[in-house]
N, C-alpha and C positions, 0 to 999 in steps of 0.2 A: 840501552847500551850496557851490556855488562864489562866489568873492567878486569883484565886480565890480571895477577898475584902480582904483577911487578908493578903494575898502573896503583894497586891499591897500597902499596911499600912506598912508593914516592907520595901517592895522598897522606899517607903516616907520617912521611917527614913536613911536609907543611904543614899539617896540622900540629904539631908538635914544635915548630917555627914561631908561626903564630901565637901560639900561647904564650912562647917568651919575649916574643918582641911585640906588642902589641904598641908599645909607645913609638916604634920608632915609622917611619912610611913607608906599606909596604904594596905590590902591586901586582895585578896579575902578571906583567913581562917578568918581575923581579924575581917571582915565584918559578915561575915556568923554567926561567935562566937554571933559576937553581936545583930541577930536579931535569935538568938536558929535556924537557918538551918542548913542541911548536906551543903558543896560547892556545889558538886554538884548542889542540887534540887536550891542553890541560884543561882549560875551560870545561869541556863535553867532560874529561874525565872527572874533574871534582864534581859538578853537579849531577852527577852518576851515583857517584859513590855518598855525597854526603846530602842530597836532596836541595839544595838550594846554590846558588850562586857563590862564586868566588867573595864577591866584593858584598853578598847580601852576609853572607858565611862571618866575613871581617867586620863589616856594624854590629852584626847582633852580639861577637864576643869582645866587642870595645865597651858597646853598651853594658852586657851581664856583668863583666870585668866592673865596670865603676859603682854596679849597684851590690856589690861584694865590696869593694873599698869605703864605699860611703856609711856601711855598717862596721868598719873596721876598729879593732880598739886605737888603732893608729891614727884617726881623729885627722887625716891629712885637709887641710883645703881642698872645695870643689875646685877650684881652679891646678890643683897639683893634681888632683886624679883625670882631670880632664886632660892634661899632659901627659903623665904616666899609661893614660886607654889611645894614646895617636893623635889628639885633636889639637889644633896649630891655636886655639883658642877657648877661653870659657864661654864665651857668644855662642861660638859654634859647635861645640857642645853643648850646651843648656839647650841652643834648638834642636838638636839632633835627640836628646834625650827626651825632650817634651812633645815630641812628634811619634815619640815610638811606643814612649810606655805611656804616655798621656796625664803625667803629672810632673812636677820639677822636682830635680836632683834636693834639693834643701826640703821639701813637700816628704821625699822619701826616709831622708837621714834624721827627720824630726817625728816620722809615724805616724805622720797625719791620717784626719779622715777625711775626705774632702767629699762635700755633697753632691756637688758638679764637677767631680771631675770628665776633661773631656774625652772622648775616645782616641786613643793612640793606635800605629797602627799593631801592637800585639793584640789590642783588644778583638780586632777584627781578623787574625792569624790564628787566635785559638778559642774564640767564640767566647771570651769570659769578659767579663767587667773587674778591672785592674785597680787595687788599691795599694797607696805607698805604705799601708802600716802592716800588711800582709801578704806575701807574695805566694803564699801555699796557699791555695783556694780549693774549697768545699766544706760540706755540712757532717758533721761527726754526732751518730745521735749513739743516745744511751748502747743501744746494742752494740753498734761498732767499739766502743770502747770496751765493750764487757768481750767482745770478740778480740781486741787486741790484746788484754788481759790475757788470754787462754794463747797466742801467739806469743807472745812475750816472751821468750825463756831466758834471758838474761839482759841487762843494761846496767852500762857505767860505763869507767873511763878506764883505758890499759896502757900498757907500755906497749909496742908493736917495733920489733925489731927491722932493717933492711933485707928487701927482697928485689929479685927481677924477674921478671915476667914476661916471655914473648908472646904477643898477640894478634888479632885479625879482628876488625874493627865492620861491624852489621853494618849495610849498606841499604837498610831500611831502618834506621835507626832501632826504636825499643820494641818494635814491633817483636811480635813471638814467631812469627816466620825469619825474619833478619836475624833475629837476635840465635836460632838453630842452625841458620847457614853460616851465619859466624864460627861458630861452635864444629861445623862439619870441617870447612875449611881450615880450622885449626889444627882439627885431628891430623887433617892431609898433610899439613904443613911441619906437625912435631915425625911425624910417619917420614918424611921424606931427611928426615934429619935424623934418626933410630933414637929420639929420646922417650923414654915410656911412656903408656899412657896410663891413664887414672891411678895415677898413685895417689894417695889419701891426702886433702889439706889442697893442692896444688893447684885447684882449678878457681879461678879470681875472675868477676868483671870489673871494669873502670868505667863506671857512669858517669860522663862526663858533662851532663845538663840536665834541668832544674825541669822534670816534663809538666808541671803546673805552668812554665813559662813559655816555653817550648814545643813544638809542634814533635810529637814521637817519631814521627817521620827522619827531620831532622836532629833530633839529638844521641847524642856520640855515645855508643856499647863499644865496649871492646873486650870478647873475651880472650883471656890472658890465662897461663901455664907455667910455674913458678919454676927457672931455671937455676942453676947454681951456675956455673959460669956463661956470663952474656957473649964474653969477646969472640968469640966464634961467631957468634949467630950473628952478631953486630959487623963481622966483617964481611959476612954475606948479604948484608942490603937487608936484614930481617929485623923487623921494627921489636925494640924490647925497652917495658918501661920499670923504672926503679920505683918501687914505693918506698919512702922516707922513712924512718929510723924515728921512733917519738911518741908520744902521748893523741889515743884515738876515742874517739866514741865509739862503744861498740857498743852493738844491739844484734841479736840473736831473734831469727823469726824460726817458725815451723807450723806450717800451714800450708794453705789452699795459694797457688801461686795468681790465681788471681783475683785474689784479696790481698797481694802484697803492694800493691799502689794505692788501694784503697780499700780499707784505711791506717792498716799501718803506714805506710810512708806517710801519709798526710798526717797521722799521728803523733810522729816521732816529730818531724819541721813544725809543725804547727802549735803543737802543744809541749810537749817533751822537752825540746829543747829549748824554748822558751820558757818555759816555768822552769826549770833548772839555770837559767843563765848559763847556757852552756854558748861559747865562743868558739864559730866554726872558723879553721887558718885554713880551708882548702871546700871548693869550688865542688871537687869532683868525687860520691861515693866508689866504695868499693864492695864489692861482693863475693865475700869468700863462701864458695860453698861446700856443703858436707852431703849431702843428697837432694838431688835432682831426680823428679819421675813428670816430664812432661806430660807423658798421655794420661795421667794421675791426678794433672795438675796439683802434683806435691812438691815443696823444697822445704830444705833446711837449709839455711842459712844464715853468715855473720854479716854485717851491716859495718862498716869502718868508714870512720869519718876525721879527717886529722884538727883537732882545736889545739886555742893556745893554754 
């Protein structure tokens, strides 16, 4: 079922619901109500658009949601992040968590290693064996590092001003075919609004999942198009998101685009940012880029990540 430009604007606005009220209960009719769908046709249309179920969609980002707060400097009780992610209880939370990622919440915020740990059901969603001391999984040998080395062209930490960006979100998640029809679609979409295109700097994704955790299928691309003024386009039902004003991680790649998951990205989460004690305050990368040559498989790009 492909989903028509207005079906994917309304999936924009729940998913963007979602994120913020994750503590409160929320349901497929609640949803639907709120973007004028029958369930049904919204049903068929989220799991169109984002690869998985409504209510599979809302466990997995209660869950991710608490194993981001459980590393929080904000040091909250498992029993207050088990509230703040929608769960009417720590019981039912702690089983919800230990049945999915296959270790407990206190297991994960202490870095354990655990020798028997059991299989959760991610482990068997993305074929890997899940540890709570490390959730960026694979092997980094001498090369790949001498290889990111030569990738590399810049890291630290910068100031990053307020921007918005209207965007169309892959519907095959990070796949490199989704992730080009995103990209098509957007063109359409600034085109039918006379805003230019490729002017220098302007063109942004918002990675909004962890694909070591994450099945690529299911996790959220959105490529984005940096507007100066939103309220127009906002009043057209046209999904536009603000990136925050504040201090980022930025890392600069330029290479082969498919050596930028591995092992740079594994490099930067797994090592990087860990040997620096660098404190990530957002979920979700970004990617600004400066040149794209897909049939090249070449990019340059920046890497923004917002810490405290």
């Amino acid at each position: 079922m492909a989903a028509s430009h207005k079906d994917l604007q309304r999936i924009n606005i729940v998913v963007v619901y979602v994120e913020a009220h994750l503590h409160e209960a929320i349901t497929v009719a609640s949803m639907a109500q709120q973007v004028n769908m029958s369930e049904f046709h919204f049903h068929r249309t989220f799991k169109a658009v984002t690869n998985e179920s409504f209510n599979q969609y809302l466990q997995r980002k209660r869950l991710e949601q608490s194993l981001f707060e459980l590393r929080s400097p904000n040091q909250l009780s498992i029993q207050q992040i088990a509230i703040n992610c929608g769960y009417s209880s720590q019981a039912n939370f702690a089983k919800a968590f230990g049945r999915y990622f296959g270790f407990t919440a206190s297991a994960y915020r202490k870095h354990l290693v655990l020798e028997n740990s059991m299989n959760g059901k991610l482990s068997s969603k993305i074929g890997k064996t899940i540890q709570p001391q490390q959730l960026y999984h694979g092997t980094l040998t001498e090369q790949d590092r001498a290889l990111v080395k030569q990738q590399c062209q810049s890291i630290g930490i910068v100031d990053v001003k307020e921007a918005h960006y209207c965007y169309v979100a892959s519907t095959m998640g990070y796949r490199l075919e989704g992730i080009a029809q995103a990209w098509e679609q957007l063109k359409e979409l600034l085109a039918s609004q006379s805003i230019p295109l490729y002017q220098k700097n302007r063109s942004v994704a918002f990675c909004r999942d962890n694909h070591f955790l994450t099945p690529m299928e299911q996790c959220r691309y959105e490529a984005g198009y940096q507007v100066h003024d939103p309220k127009p386009l906002l009043g057209k039902g046209i999904a536009v998101h603000t990136l925050e004003a504040g201090q980022y991680l930025s890392a600069c790649f330029k290479g082969k685009m498919s050596e930028l998951r591995h092992p740079f990205y594994l490099w930067l989460f797994s090592e990087w940012i860990v040997d620096n004690k660098i404190i990530l305050a957002s979920k979700t990368v970004v990617e600004r880029y400066h040149e794209v040559d897909m049939e090249s498989d070449f990019i340059h790009h920046e890497i923004l990540v917002k810490v405290y």
